[in-house]
C-alpha positions as CSV (number, residue, x, y, z in Angstrom):
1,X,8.4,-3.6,-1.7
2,X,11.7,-5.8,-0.8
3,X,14.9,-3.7,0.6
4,X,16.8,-4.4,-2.6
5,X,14.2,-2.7,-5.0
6,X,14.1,-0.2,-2.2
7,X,17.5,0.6,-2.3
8,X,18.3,0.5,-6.1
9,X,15.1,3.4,-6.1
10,X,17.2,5.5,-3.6
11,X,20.3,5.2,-5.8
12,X,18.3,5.6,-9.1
13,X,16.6,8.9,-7.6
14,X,19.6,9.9,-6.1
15,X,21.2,10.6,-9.7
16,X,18.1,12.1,-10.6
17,X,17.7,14.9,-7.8
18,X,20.0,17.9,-8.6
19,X,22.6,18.8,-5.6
20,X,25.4,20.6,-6.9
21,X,26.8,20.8,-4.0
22,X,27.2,16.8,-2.8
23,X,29.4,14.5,-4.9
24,X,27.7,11.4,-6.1
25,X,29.5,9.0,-4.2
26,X,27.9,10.8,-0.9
27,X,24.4,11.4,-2.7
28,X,24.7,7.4,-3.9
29,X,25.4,6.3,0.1
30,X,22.6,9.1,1.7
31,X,19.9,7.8,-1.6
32,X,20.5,4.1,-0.3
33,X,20.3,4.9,3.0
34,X,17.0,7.1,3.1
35,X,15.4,4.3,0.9
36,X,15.7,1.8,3.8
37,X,15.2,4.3,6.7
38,X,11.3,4.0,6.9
39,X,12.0,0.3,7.2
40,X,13.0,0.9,10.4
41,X,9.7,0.5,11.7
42,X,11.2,-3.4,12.3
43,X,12.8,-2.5,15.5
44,X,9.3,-2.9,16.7
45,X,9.3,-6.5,16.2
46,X,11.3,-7.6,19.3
47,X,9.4,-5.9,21.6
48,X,5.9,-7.2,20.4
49,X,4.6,-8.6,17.3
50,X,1.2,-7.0,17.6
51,X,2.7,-3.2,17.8
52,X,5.4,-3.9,15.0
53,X,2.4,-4.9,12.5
54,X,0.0,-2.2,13.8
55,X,2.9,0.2,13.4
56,X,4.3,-1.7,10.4
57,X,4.2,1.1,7.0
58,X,2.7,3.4,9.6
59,X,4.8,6.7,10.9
60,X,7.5,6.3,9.7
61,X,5.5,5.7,5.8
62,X,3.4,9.0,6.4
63,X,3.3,11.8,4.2
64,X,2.6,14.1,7.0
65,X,5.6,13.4,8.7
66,X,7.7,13.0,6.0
67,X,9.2,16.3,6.1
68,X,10.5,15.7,10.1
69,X,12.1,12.2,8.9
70,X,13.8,14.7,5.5
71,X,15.1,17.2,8.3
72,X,16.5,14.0,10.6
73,X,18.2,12.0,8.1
74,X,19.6,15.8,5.9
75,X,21.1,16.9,9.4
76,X,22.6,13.1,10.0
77,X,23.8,13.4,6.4
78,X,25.4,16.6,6.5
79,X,27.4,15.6,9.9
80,X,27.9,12.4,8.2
81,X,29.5,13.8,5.3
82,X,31.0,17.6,6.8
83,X,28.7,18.9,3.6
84,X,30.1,22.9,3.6
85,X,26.1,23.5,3.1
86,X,24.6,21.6,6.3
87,X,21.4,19.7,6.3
88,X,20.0,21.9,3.1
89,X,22.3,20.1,1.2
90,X,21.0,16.7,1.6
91,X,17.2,18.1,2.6
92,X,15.3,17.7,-1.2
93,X,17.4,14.2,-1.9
94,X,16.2,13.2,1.4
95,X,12.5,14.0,0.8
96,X,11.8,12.9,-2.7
97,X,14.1,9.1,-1.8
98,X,11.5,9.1,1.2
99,X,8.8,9.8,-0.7
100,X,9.9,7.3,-3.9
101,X,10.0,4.5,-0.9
102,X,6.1,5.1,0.7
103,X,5.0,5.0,-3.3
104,X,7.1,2.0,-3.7
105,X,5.1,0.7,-0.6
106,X,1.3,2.2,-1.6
107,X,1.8,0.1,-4.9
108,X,2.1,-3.1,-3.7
109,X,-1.4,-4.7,-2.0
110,X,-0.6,-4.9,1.8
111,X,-1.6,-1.6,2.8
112,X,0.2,1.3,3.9
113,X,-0.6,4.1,6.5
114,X,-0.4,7.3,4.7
115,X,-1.8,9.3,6.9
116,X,-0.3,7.9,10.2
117,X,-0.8,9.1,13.2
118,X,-4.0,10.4,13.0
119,X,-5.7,7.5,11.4
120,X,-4.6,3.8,11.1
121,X,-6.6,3.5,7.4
122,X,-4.5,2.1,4.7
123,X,-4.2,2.8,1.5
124,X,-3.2,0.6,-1.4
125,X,-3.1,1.2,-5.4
126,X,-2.8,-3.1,-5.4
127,X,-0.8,-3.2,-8.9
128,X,2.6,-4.8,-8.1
129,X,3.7,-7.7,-5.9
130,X,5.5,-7.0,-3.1
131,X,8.4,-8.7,-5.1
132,X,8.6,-7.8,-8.6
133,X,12.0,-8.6,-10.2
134,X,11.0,-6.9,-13.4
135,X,11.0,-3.5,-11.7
136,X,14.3,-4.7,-9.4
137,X,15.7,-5.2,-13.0
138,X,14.5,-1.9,-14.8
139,X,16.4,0.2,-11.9
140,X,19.4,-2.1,-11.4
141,X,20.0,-1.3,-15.1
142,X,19.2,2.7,-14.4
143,X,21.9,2.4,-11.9
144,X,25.0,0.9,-13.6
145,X,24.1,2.8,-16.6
146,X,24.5,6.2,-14.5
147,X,27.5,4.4,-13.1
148,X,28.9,3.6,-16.9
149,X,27.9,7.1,-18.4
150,X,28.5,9.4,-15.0
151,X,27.6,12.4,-16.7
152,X,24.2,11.7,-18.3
153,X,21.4,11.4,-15.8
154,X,19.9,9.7,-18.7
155,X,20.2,6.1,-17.8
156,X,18.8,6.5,-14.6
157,X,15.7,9.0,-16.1
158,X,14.9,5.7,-18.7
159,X,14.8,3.7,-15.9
160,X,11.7,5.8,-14.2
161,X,10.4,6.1,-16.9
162,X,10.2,2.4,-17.8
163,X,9.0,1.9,-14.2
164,X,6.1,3.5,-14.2
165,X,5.3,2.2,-17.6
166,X,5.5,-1.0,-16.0
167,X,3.8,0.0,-13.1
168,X,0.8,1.1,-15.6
169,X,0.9,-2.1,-17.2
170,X,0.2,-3.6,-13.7
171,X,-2.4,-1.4,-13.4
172,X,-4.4,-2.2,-16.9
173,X,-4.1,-5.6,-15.5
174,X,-6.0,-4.9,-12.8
175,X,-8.9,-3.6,-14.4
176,X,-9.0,-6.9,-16.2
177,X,-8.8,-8.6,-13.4
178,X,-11.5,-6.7,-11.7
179,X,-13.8,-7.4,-14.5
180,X,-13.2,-11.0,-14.5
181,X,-14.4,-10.7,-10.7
182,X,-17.4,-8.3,-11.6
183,X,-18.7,-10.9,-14.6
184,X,-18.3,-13.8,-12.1
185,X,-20.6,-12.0,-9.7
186,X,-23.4,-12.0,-12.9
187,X,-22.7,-14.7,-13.5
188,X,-23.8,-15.9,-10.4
189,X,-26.4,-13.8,-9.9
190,X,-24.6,-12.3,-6.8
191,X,-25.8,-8.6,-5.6
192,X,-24.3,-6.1,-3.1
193,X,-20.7,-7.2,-4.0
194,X,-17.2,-6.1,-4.0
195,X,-14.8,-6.8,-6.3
196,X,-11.2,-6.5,-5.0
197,X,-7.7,-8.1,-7.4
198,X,-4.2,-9.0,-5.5
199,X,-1.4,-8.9,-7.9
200,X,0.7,-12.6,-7.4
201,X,4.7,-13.2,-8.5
202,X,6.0,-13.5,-11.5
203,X,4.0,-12.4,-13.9
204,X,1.6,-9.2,-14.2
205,X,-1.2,-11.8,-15.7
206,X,-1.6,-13.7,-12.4
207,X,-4.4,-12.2,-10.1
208,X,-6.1,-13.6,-7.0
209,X,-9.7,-12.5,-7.6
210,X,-11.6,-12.3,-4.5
211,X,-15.8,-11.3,-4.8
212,X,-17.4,-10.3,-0.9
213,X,-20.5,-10.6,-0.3
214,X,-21.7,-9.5,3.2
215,X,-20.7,-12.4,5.2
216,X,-19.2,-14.9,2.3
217,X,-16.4,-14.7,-0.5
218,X,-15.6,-16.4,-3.5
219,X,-12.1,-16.2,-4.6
220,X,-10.1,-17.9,-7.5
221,X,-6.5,-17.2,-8.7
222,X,-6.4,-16.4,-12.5
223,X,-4.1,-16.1,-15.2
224,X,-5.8,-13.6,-17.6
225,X,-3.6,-14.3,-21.1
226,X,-4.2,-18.0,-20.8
227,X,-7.5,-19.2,-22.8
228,X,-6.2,-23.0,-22.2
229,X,-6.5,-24.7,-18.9
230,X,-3.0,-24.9,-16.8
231,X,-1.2,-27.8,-15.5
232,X,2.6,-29.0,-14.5
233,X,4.1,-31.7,-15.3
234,X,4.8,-34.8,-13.3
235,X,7.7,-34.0,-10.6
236,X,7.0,-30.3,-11.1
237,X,8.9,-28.3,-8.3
238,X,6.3,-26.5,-6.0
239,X,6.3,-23.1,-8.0
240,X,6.0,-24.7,-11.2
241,X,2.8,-26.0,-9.7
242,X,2.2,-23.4,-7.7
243,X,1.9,-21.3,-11.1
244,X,-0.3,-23.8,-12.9
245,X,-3.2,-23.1,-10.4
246,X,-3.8,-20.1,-11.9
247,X,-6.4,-20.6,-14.9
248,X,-8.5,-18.5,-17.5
249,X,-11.7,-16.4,-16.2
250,X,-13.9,-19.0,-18.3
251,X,-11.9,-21.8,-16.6
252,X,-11.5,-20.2,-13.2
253,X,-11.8,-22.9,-10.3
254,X,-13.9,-20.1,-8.1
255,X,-14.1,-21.6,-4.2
256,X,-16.5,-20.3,-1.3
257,X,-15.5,-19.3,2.3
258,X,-17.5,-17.8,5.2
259,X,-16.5,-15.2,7.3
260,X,-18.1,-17.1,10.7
261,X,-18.1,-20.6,9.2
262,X,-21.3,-22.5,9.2
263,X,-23.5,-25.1,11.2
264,X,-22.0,-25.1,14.6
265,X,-18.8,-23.0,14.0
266,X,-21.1,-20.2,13.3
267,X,-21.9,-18.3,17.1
268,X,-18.5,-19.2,18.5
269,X,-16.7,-18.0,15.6
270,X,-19.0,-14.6,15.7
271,X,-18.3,-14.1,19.8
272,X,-14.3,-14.4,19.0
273,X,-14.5,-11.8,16.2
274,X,-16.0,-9.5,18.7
275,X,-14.1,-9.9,21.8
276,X,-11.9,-7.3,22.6
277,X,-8.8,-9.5,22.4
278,X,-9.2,-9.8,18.3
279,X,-9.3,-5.8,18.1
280,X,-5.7,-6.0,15.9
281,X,-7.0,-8.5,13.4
282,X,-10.5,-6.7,13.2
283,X,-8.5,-4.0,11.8
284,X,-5.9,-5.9,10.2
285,X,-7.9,-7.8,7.7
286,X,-9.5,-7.2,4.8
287,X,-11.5,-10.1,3.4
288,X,-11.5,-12.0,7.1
289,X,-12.7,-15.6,7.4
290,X,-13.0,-18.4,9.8
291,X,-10.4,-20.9,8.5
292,X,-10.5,-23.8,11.0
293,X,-12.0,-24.4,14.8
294,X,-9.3,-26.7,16.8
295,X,-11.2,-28.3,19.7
296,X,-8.7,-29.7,22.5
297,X,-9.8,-31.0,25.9
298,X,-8.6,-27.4,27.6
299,X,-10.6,-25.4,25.5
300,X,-11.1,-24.6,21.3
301,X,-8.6,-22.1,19.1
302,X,-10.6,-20.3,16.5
303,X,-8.2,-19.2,13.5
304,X,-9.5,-16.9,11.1
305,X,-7.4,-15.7,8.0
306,X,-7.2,-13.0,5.7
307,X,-8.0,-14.1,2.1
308,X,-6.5,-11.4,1.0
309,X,-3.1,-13.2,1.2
310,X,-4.4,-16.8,-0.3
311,X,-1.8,-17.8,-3.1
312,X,-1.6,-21.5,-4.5
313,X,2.0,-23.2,-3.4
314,X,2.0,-21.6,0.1
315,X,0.6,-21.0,3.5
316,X,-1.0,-18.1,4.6
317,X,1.5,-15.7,6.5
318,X,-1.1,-13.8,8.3
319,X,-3.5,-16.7,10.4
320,X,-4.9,-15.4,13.5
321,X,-6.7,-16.9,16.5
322,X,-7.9,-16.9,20.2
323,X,-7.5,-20.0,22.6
324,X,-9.8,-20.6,25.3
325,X,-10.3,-21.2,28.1
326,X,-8.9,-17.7,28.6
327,X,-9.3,-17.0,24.5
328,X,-5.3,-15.6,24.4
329,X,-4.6,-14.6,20.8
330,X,-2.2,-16.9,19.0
331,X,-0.2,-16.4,15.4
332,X,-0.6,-20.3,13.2
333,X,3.3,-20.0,11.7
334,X,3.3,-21.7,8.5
335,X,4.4,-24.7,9.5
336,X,1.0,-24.9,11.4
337,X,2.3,-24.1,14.8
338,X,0.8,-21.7,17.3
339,X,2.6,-19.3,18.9
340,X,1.6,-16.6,21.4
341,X,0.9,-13.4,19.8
342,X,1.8,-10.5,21.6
């Protein structure tokens, strides 16, 4: 979820969460800031890419820890704000704005660590995008209605409860979506296969679809209320266009990718996958496959890409590869350039 819908959850919750003892200006300033402390995590980044998205929704997302990172931020709070009560004050705002963040984060379809540090395994419900201005909407109105009405929590107790309504919507969605993937797979007469749905922007009707079979995948990006087949018009902007290419199950254009490649591709693309080197992508990925073999006079690059982030109108964000002749991992920017990946 994006830091703005983050924060507007911390001030939203923050008028929810009784604390007699805190005014609301200094539960409004601790709800904001507790919604963007897991975040945090980003100070990785500078000193290497790979350990920032290994660690990326990791411990500082966990629900085991959670109650260390309440007792931190209450005892910053209460020093913060001289609160006559100390950290106990700020302790149960603290924990339910932390925990209203890593649900913010499990909904979305990257993938978050609940369980961190004892096990890297994500989890993901996969209903909402990780941008949804909808929901930014629902609890900026939540917000300046408890600002407009300061003594009726009721604004800000709508606004959850349209959230999760919406968040069910999402969620119904899905399920179409999931059977649009599952009577493709009849269709087809495809066996042993997983269905998986990625939620796209905009609108809760548009679903990347993405069938895996044990070594192949057939993907297609759907609009599920549309019975008519899409298009833009001429001079469209990109996400006009962008939008059009998702179509109606029965129209669906469904395309074919292999997680090695074929023909020659095939045996060097299964040696990279295994190589020690690849490790952080090997766990990274969830629907993994060989997008392009560069061969250059000093040795080949071997990309792979996770379809799980394939969206018409935009490049892939997450393209990994190794580079020979001493296979270094590289990161394909979207502007197609290779940088080391560290």
């Amino acid at each position: 979820m994006d830091n703005l819908t983050h924060t507007l959850s911390g001030l939203v919750t923050a008028r929810l969460v009784p604390a007699r003892n805190l005014p609301m200006r200094s539960r409004y300033i601790a709800g904001a800031l507790a919604a963007n402390f897991p975040d945090l995590d980003i100070l990785l980044a500078p000193i290497s890419s790979e350990l920032y998205l290994m660690h990326h929704r990791g411990e500082t997302h966990s629900l085991l820890l959670l109650p260390l990172w309440a007792l931190l931020l209450s005892w910053l709070f209460s020093r913060m704000f001289k609160s006559p009560g100390g950290w106990r004050d700020f302790y149960g705002l603290a924990a339910v704005v932390l925990l209203v963040h890593i649900f913010g984060d499990w909904i979305t379809g990257y993938g978050t660590q609940l369980f961190a540090p004892f096990t890297r395994e994500t989890y993901s419900l996969g209903t909402t995008f990780i941008v949804d201005p909808l929901m930014t909407f629902i609890l900026l109105l939540g917000f300046l209605g408890s600002l407009w009405r300061k003594a009726s929590p009721r604004a800000a107790q709508l606004s959850a409860v349209f959230v999760m309504a919406w968040i069910g919507t999402q969620f119904y969605w899905k399920q179409q979506a999931l059977d649009a993937g599952k009577a493709y797979a009849l269709a087809e007469g495809l066996r042993d296969v997983q269905v998986s749905a990625e939620p796209r922007p905009v609108s809760p009707f548009n679903w990347t679809v993405i069938v895996r079979e044990p070594e192949h995948y057939h993907y297609a990006h759907l609009k599920l209320n549309a019975d008519t087949q899409q298009s833009a018009p001429a001079g469209a902007n990109w996400l006009v266009r962008a939008l059009a290419s998702f179509q109606p199950p029965a129209m669906a254009n469904w395309k074919t990718a292999a997680k090695f490649g074929n023909g020659l591709d095939n045996s060097l693309a299964r040696d990279i996958w295994a190589r020690p080197e690849f490790a952080f992508f090997r766990w990274f990925a969830s629907a993994p496959a060989l997008y392009r073999i560069d061969h250059h006079p000093s040795g080949s690059c071997v990309w792979f890409e996770d379809l799980r982030f394939a969206a018409p109108g935009r490049e892939s964000p997450f393209r990994f590869g190794l580079c020979g002749p001493d296979w270094q991992s590289y990161r394909m920017g979207r502007d197609g350039q290779a940088t080391p990946f560290r």
